[in-house]
KOLKOL-909516 format. One record per atom (N, C-alpha, C): residue number from 1; chain; atom name; z, x, y. Coordinates in Angstrom, 1 decimal. Example, Ala and Ser with C-alpha at 12.3 -4.5 7.8 and 13.67 -1.06 7.14 Angstrom:
<atoms>
ATOM  resi  chain  name      c3      c1      c2
ATOM     1      A     N     7.8    13.2    -5.7
ATOM     1      A    CA     7.8    12.3    -4.5
ATOM     1      A     C     7.8    13.2    -3.3
ATOM     2      A     N     7.1    12.8    -2.2
ATOM     2      A    CA     7.1    13.7    -1.1
ATOM     2      A     C     7.9    12.9     0.0
</atoms>
This chain:
<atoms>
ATOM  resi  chain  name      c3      c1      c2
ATOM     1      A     N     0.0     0.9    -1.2
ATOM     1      A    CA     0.0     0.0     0.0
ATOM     1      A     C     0.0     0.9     1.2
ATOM     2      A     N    -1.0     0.4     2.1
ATOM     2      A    CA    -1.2     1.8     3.3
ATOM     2      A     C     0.0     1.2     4.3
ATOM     3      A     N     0.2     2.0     5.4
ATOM     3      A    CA     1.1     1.6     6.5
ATOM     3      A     C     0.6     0.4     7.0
ATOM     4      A     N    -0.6     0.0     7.3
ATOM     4      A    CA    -0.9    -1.2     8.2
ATOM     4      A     C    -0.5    -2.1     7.1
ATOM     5      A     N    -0.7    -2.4     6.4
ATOM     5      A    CA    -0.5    -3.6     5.2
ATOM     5      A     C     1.0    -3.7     4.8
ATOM     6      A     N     1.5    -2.2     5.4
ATOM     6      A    CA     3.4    -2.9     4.7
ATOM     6      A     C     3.8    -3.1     6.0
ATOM     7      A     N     3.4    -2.6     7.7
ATOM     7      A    CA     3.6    -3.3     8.9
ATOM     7      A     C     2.9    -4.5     8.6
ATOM     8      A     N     2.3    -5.0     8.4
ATOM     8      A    CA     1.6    -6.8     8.5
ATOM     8      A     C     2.5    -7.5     7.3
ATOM     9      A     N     2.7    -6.9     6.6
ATOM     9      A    CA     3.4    -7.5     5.5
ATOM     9      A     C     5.5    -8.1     5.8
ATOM    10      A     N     5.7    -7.2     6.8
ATOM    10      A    CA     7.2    -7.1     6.9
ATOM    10      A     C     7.1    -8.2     8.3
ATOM    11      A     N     6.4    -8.2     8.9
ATOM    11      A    CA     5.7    -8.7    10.1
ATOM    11      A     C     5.3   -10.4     9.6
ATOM    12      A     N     4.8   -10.8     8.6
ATOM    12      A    CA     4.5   -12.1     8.0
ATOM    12      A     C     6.1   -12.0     7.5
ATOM    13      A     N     7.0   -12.0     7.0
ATOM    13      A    CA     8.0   -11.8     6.2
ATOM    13      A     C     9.1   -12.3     7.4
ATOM    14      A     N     9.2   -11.2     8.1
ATOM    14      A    CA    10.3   -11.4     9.6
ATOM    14      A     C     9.6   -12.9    10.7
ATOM    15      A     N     8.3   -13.4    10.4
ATOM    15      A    CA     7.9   -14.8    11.2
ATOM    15      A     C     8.4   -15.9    10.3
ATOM    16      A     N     8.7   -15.6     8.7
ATOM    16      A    CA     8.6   -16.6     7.7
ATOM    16      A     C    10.3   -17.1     7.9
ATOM    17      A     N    10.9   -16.4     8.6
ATOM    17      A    CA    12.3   -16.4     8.2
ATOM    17      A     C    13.0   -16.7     9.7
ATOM    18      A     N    11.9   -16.2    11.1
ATOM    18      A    CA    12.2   -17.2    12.4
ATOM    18      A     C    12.5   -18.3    12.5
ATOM    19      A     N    12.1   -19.6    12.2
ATOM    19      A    CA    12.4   -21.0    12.1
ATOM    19      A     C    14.0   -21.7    12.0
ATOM    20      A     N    14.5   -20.6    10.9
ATOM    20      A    CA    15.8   -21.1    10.4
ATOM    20      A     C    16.8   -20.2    11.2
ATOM    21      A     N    16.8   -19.2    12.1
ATOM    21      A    CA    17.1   -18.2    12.1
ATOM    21      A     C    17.6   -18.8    14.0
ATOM    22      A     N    16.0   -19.2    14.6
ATOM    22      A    CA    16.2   -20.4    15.9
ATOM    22      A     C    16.4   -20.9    16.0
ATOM    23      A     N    17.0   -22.2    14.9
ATOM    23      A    CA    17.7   -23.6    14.8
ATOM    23      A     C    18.9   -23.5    14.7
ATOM    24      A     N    19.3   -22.9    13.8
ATOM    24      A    CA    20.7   -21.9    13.5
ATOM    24      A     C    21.8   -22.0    14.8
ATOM    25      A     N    20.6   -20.7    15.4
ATOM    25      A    CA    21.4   -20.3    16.6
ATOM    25      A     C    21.5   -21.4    18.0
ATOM    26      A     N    20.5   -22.3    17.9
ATOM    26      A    CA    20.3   -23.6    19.1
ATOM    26      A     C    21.3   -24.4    19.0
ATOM    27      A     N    22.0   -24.7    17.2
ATOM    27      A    CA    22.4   -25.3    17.1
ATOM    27      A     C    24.0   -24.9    17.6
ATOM    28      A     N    24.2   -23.8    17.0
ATOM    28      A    CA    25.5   -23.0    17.7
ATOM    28      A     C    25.9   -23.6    18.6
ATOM    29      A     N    24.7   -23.1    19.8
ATOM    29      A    CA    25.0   -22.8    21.0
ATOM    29      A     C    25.1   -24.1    22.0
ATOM    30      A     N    24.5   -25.3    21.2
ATOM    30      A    CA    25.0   -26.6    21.5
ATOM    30      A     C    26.2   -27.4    21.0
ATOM    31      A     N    26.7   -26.3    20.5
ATOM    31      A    CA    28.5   -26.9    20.0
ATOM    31      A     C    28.2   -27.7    19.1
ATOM    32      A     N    27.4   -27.3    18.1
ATOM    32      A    CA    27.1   -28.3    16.5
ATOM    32      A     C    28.0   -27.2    15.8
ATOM    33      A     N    28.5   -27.8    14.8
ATOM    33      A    CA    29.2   -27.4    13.8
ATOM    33      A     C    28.5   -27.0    12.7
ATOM    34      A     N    29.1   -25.8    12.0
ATOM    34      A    CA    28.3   -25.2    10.8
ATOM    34      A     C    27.7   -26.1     9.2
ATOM    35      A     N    28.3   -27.6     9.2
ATOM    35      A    CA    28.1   -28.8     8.6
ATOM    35      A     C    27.0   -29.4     9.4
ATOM    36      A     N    26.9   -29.8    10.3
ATOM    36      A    CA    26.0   -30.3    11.3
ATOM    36      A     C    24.9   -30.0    11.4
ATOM    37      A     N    25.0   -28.6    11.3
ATOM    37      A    CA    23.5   -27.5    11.1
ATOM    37      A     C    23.1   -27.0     9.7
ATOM    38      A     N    23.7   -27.4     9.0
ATOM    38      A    CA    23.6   -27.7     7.1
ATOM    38      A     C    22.9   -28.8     6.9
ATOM    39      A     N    23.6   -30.2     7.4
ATOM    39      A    CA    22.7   -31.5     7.3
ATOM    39      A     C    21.3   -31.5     7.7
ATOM    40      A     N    21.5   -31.1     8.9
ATOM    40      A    CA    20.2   -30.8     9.5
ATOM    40      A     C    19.1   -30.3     9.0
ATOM    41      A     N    19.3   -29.3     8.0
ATOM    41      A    CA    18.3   -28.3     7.7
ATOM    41      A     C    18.3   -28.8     6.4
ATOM    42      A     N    19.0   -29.5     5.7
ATOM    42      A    CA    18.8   -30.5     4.6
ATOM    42      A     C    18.0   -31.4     4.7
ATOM    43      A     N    17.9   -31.8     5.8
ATOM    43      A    CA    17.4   -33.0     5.9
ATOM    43      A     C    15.6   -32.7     5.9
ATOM    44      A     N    15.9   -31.9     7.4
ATOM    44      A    CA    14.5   -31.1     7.6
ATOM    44      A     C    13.7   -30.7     5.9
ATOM    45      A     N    14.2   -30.1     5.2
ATOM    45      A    CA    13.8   -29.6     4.5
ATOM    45      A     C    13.4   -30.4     3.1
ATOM    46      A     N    13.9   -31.8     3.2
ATOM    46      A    CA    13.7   -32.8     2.1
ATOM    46      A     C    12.4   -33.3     2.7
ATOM    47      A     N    12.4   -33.3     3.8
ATOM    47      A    CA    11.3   -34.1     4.7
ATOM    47      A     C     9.8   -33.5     4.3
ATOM    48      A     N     9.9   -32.2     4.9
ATOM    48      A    CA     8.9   -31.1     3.8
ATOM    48      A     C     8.8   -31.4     2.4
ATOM    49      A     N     9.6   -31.1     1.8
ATOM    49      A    CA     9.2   -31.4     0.5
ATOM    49      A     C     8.7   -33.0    -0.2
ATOM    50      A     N     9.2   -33.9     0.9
ATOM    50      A    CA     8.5   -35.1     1.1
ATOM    50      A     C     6.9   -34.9     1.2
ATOM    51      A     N     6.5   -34.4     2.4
ATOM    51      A    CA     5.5   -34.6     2.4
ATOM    51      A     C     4.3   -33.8     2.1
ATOM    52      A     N     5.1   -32.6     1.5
ATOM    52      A    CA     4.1   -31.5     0.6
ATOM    52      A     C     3.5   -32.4    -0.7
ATOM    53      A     N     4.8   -33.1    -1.7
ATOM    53      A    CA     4.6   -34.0    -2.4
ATOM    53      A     C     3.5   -35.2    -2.4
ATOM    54      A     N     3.4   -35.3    -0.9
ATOM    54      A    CA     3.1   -36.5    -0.9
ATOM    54      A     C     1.1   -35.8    -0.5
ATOM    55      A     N     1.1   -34.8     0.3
ATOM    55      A    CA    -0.2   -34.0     0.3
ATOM    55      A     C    -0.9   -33.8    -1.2
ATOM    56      A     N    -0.1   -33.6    -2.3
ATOM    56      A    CA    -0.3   -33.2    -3.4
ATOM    56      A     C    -0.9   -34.3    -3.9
ATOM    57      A     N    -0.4   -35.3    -4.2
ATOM    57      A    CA    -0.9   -36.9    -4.5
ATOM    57      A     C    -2.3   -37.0    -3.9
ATOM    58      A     N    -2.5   -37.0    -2.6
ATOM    58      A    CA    -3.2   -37.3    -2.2
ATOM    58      A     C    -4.5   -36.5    -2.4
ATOM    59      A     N    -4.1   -35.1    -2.5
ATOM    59      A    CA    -5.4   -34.3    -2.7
ATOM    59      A     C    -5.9   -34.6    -4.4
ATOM    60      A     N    -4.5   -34.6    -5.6
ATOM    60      A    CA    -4.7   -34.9    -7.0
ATOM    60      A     C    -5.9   -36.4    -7.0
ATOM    61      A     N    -5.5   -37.3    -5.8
ATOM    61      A    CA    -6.5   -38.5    -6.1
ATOM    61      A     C    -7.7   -38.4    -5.5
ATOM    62      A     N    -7.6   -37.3    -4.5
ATOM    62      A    CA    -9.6   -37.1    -4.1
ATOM    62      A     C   -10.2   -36.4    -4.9
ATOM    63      A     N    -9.6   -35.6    -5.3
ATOM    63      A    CA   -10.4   -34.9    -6.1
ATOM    63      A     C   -11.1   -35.5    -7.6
ATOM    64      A     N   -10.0   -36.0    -8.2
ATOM    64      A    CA    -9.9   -36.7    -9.6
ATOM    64      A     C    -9.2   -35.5   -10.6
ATOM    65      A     N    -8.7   -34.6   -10.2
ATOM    65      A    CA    -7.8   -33.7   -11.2
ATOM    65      A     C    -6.7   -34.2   -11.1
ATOM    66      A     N    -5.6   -34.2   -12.2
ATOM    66      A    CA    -4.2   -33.9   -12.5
ATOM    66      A     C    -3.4   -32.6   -12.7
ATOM    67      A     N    -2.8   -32.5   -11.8
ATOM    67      A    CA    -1.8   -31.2   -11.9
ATOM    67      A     C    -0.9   -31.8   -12.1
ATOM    68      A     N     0.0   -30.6   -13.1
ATOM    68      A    CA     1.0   -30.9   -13.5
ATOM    68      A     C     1.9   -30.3   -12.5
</atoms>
């Protein structure tokens, strides 16, 4: 693996991991509670998985394949 590819690589890796990292701290700093900001990101994250599920369906019926 050359230097540019493990810089791009640690670089996709350190953006993948922003998201939770900014809500976290927003939440802090609005006097949310460490439960508060657990739900939250529970919640958030069922929602995704909601609608990945639900992308999957929808692509399994255009196409006419079944994935398991």
């Amino acid at each position: 693996m050359s230097k540019q590819e493990l810089l791009q690589s640690a670089a996709v890796e350190a953006a993948k991991g922003t998201p939770p990292v900014i809500v976290a701290t927003t939440a802090q700093s609005q006097a949310w509670s460490s439960a508060d900001t657990i739900t939250m990101l529970t919640i958030v994250y069922l929602v995704l998985q909601i609608l990945w599920l639900l992308w999957r369906w929808w692509k399994s019926a255009k196409t006419g394949q079944v994935q398991p």
